[in-house]
LODONU-693304 format. One line per 4 residues: for each residue z, y, x of N, C-alpha, C. Coordinates in pm, whole numbers. Example, Ala and Ser with C-alpha at 12.3 -4.5 7.8 and 13.67 -1.06 7.14 Angstrom:
residues 2
780 -569 1319 780 -450 1230 780 -330 1320 | 708 -225 1285 714 -106 1367 787 3 1290
***
This chain:
residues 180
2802 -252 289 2725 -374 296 2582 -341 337 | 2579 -385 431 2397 -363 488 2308 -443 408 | 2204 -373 417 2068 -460 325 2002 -568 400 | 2005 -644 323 1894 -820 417 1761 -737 404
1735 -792 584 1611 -673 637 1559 -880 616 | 1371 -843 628 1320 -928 647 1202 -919 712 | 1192 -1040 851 1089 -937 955 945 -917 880 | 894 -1036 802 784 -983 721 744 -870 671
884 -796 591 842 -695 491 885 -559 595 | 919 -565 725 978 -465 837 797 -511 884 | 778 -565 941 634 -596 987 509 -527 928 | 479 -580 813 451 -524 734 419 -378 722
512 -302 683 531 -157 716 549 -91 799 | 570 -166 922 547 -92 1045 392 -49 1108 | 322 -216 1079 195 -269 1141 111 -196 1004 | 137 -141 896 25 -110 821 21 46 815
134 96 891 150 252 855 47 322 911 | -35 255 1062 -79 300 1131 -259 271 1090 | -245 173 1019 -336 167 984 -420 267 831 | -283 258 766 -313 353 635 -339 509 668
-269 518 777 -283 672 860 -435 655 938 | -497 566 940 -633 603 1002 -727 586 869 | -683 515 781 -774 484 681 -808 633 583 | -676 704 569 -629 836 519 -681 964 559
-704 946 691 -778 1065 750 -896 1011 767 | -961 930 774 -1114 876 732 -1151 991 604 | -1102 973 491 -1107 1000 321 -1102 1105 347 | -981 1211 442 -970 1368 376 -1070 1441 520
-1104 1361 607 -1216 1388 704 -1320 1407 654 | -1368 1338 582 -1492 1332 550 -1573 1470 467 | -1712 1498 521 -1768 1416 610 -1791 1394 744 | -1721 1479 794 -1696 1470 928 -1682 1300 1039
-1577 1233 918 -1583 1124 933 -1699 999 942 | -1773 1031 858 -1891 954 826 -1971 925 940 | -2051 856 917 -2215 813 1001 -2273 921 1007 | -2300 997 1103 -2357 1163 1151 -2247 1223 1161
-2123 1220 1128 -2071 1355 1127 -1976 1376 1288 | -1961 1466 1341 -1937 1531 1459 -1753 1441 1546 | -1707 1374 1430 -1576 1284 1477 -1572 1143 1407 | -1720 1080 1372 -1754 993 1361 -1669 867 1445
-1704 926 1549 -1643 811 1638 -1502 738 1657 | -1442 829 1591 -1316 750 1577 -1294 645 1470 | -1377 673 1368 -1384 596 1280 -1507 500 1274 | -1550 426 1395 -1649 371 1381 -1693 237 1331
-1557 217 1244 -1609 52 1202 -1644 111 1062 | -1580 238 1018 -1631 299 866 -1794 265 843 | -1867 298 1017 -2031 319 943 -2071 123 902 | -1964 58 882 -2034 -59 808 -1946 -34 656
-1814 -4 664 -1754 -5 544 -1823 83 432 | -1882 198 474 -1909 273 374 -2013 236 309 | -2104 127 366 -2192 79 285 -2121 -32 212 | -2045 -129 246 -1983 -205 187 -1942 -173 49
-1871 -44 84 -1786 -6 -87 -1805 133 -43 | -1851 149 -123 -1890 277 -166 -1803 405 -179 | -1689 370 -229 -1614 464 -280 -1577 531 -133 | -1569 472 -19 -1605 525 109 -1714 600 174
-1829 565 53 -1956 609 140 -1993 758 82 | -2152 787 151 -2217 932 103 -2205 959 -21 | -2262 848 -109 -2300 841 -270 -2122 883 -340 | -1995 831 -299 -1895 878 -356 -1808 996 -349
-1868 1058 -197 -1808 1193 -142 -1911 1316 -203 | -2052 1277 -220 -2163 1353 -270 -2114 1391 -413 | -2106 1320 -494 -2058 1312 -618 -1911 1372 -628 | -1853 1433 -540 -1704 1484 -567 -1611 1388 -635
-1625 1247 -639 -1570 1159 -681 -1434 1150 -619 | -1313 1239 -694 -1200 1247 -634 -1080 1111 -623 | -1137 1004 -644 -1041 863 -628 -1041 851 -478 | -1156 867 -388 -1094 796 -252 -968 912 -215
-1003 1048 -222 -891 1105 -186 -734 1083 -209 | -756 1084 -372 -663 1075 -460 -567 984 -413 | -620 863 -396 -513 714 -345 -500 760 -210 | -560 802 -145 -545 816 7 -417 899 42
-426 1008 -42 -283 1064 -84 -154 988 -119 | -202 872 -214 -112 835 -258 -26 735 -136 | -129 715 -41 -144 608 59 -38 691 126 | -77 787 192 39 914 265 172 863 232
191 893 99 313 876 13 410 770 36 | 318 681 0 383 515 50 430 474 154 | 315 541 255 364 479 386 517 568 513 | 490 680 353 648 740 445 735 731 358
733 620 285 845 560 194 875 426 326 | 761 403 293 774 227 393 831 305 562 | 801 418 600 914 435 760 1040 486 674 | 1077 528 589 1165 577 554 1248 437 514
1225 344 459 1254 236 419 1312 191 587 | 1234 135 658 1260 159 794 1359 186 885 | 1391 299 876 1481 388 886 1638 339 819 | 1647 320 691 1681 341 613 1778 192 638
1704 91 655 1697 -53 656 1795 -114 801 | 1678 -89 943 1710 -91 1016 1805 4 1126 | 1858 139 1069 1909 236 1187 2022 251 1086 | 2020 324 972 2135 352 912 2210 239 857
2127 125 809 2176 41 717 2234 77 607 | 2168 113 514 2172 164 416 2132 79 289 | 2237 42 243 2198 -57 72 2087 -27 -14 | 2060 76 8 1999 128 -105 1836 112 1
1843 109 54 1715 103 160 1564 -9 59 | 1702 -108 12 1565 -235 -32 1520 -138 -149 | 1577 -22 -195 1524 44 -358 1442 137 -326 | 1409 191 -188 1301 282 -156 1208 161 -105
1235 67 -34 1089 -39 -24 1052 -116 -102 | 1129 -118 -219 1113 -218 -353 964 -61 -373 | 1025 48 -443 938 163 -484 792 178 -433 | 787 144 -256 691 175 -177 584 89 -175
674 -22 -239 565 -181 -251 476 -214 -371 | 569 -111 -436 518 -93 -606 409 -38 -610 | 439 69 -554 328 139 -519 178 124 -463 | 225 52 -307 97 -49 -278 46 -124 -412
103 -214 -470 74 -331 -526 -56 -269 -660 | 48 -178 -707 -60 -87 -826 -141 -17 -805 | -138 16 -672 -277 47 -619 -385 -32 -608 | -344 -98 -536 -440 -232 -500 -510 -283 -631
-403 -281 -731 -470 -378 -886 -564 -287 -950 | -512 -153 -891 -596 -80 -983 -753 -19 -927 | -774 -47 -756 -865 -40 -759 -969 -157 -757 | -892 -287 -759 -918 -427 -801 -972 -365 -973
-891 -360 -1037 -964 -342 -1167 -1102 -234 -1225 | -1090 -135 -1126 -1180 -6 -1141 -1292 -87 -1140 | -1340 -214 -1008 -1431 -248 -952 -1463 -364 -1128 | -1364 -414 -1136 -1412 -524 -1283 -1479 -420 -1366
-1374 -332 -1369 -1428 -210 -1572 -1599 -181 -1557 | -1587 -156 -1462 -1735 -83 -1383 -1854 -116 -1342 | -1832 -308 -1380 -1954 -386 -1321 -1991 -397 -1171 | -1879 -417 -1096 -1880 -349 -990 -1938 -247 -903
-1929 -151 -926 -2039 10 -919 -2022 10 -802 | -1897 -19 -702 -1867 24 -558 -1899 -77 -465 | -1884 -231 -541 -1929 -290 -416 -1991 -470 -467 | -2040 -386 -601 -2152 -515 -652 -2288 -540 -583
-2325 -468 -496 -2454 -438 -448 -2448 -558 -313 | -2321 -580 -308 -2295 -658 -172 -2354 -817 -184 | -2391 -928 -95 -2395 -1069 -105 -2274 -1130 -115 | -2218 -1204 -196 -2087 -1270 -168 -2034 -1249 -41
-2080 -1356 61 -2005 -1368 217 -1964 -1156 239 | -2049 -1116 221 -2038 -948 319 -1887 -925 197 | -1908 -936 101 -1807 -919 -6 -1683 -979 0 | -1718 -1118 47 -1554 -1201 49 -1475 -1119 171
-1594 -1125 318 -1517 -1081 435 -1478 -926 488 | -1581 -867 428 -1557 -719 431 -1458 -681 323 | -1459 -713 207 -1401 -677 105 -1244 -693 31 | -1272 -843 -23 -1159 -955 -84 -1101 -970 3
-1129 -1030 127 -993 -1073 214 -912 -1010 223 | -963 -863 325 -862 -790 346 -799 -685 243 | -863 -656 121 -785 -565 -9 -703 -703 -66 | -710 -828 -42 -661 -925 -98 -515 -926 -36
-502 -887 85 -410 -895 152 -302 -805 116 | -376 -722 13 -273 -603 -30 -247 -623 -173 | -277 -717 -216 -230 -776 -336 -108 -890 -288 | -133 -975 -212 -45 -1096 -152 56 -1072 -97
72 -964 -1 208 -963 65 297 -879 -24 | 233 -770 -73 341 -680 -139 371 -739 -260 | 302 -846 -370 382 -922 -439 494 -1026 -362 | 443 -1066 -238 603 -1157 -208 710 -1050 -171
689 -898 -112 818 -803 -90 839 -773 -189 | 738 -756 -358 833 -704 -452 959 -790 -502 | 903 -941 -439 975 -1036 -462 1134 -1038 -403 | 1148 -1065 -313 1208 -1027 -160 1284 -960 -247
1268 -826 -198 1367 -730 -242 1396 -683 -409 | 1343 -724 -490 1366 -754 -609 1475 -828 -627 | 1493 -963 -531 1552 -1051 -595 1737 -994 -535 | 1663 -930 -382 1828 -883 -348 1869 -743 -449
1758 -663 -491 1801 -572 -573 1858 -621 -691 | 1855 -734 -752 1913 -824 -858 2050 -844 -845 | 2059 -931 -711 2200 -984 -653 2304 -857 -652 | 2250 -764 -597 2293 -588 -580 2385 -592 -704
2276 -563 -803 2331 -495 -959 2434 -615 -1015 | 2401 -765 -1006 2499 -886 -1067 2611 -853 -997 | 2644 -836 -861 2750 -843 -768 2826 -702 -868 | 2812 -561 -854 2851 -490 -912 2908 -459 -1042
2783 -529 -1124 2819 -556 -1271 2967 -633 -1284 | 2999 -729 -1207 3086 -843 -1151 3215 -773 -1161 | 3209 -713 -1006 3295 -608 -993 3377 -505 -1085 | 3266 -471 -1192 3299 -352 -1309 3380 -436 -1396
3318 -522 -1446 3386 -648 -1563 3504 -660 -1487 | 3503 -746 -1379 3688 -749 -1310 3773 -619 -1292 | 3708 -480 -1317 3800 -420 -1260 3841 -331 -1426 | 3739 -345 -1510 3774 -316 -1649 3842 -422 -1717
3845 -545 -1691 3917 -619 -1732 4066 -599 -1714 | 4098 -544 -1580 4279 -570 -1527 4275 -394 -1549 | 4209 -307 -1585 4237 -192 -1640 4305 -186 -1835 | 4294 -314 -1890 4317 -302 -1967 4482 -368 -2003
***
């Protein structure tokens, strides 16, 4: 039985892999990456982000502040769950496919909350310094976006990972039943 692909959550992980892969080598670049540094230029919308939030900028790489890395890693992780999912989904068709992108989304999602929450615990240390507007549009929108979609895929495939286990469970009961 092949897994219900859905172009959102295939979209999704296609269109963000490439992006988490530039965001990723920004973090383990640095500072190379940064405003002055010698491959700056590839990353040149960073020299507004890093003032934005910090945990991007001089003040968080100066400080050996190992969180941007840390998630950035974790970012790695995810996003070769989400081609593997991919893969998995669309070429092999593989059932089990929605339980590595259910995992990969999890992943996003608790990321996201948790550096959503770092910024509450903290008074916002990384990117309280900002005016609302620079904050809503630099900031909220787009980390918002990583709260929003990967709760509707945990959804998504949650709910077929549900149907999965009921259908089976189903199966076991009928087939222990006429075993007896």
């Amino acid at each position: 039985m092949a897994p219900n692909t859905y172009t959102i959550v295939s979209l999704w992980f296609l269109l963000t892999a490439p992006v988490i892969i530039w965001d990723a080598t920004y973090c383990f670049f640095r500072p190379r990456s940064m405003l002055g540094g010698d491959l700056h230029w590839i990353w040149k919308p960073y020299e507004l982000y890093q003032e934005v939030d910090y945990v991007y900028g001089v003040r968080s790489y100066e400080s050996g502040d190992g969180f941007t890395n840390a998630q950035s890693f974790l970012n790695v992780v995810e996003t070769g769950l989400n081609l593997l999912y991919l893969y998995l989904a669309h070429v092999t068709k593989l059932p089990s496919a929605s339980v590595v992108g259910f995992a990969s989304v999890v992943m996003t999602l608790s990321k996201t909350v948790l550096y959503w929450l770092q910024e509450y615990y903290c008074g916002g240390c990384s990117v309280g310094h900002n005016d609302f507007q620079t904050l809503f549009v630099y900031w909220i929108i787009p980390n918002g976006l990583w709260l929003v979609v990967p709760t509707y895929i945990i959804y998504a495939l949650g709910k077929d990972i549900a149907a999965s286990m009921n259908v089976a469970a189903s199966v076991e009961k009928k087939a222990s039943g006429k075993a007896q």
